[in-house]
C-alpha positions in Angstrom: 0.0 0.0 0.0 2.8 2.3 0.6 3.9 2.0 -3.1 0.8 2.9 -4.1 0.7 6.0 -2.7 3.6 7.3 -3.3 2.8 6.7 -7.0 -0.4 8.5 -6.4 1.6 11.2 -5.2 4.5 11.4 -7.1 1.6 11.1 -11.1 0.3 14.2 -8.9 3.1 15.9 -9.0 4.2 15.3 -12.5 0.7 16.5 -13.6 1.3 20.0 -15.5 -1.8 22.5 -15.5 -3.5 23.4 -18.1 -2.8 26.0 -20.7 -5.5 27.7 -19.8 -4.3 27.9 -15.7 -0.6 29.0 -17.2 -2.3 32.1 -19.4 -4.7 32.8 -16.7 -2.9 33.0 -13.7 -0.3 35.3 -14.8 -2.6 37.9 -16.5 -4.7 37.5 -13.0 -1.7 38.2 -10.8 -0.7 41.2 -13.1 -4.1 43.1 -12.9 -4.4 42.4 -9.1 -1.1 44.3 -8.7 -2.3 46.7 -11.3 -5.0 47.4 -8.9 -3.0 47.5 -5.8 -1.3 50.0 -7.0 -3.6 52.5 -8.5 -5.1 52.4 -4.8 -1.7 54.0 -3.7 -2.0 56.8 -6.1 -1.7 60.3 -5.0 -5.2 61.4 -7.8 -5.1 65.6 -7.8 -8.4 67.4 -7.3 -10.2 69.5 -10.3 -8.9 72.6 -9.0 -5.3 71.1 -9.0 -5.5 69.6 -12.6 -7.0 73.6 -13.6 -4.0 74.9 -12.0 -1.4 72.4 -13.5 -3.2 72.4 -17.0 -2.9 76.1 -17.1 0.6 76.1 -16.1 1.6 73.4 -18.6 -0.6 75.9 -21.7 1.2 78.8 -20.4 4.7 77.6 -20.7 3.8 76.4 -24.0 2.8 79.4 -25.1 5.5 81.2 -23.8 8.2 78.8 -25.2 6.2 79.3 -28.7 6.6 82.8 -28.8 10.2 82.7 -27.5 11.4 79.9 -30.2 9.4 82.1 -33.1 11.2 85.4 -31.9 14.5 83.6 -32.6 13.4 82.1 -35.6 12.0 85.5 -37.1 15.9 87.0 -35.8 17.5 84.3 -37.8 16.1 84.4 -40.4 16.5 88.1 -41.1 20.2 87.9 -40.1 21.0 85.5 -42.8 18.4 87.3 -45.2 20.3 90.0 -44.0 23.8 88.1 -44.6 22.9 87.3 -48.0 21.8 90.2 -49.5 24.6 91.8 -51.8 24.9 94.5 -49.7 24.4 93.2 -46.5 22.1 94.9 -43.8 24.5 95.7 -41.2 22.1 95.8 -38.2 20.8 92.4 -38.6 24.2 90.9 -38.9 25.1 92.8 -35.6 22.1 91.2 -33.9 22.5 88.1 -34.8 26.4 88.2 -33.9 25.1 89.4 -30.8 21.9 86.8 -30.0 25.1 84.0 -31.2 27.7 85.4 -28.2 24.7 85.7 -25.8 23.8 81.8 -26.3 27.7 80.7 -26.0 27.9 82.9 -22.6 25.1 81.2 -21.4 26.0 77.9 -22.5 28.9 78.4 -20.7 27.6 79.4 -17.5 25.0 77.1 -17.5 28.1 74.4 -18.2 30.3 75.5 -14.7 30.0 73.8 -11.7 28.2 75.6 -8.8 31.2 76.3 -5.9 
């Protein structure tokens, strides 16, 4: 009788699941997690999305209008560059926006002591 159930036990063991219990138990585990963890979220009020959102359109805005400035000084510098006679003032301007980015880069580049 003992040989018998150890055979039992050990046809038990060798016994694979399913394919069904190898997809399903995975894709169970991950959404339970999934779950879990959207209860630990930190989800802003209306008033704090209004603020944020308005932030976030502001910026935008404001980087727009910066990034078309200096394309509109660009492009009249080298308008200006390659006329026959070139314009003088743009060329000035746009040797001075160029040594006003390398200064910055360059300061932005040191270390803080």
């Amino acid at each position: 009788m003992f040989g018998v159930d150890n055979m039992a036990n050990q046809q038990a063991a060798d016994k694979k699941p399913s394919a069904i219990v190898t997809f399903v138990a995975p894709v169970r585990e991950y959404f339970r997690d999934t779950f879990g963890e959207l209860r630990k979220v930190h989800w802003p009020t209306r008033l704090e999305v209004r603020n944020l959102s308005a932030i976030v359109l502001a910026v935008t805005v404001g980087m727009s209008l910066i990034l078309g400035l200096f394309d509109f000084t660009f492009e009249q510098a080298f308008f200006g560059i390659l006329k026959p006679a070139p314009d003088v003032i743009w060329v000035g301007v746009l040797v001075f926006v160029v040594l006003a980015i390398i200064v910055l880069v360059v300061f932005a580049g040191r270390e803080r002591r």
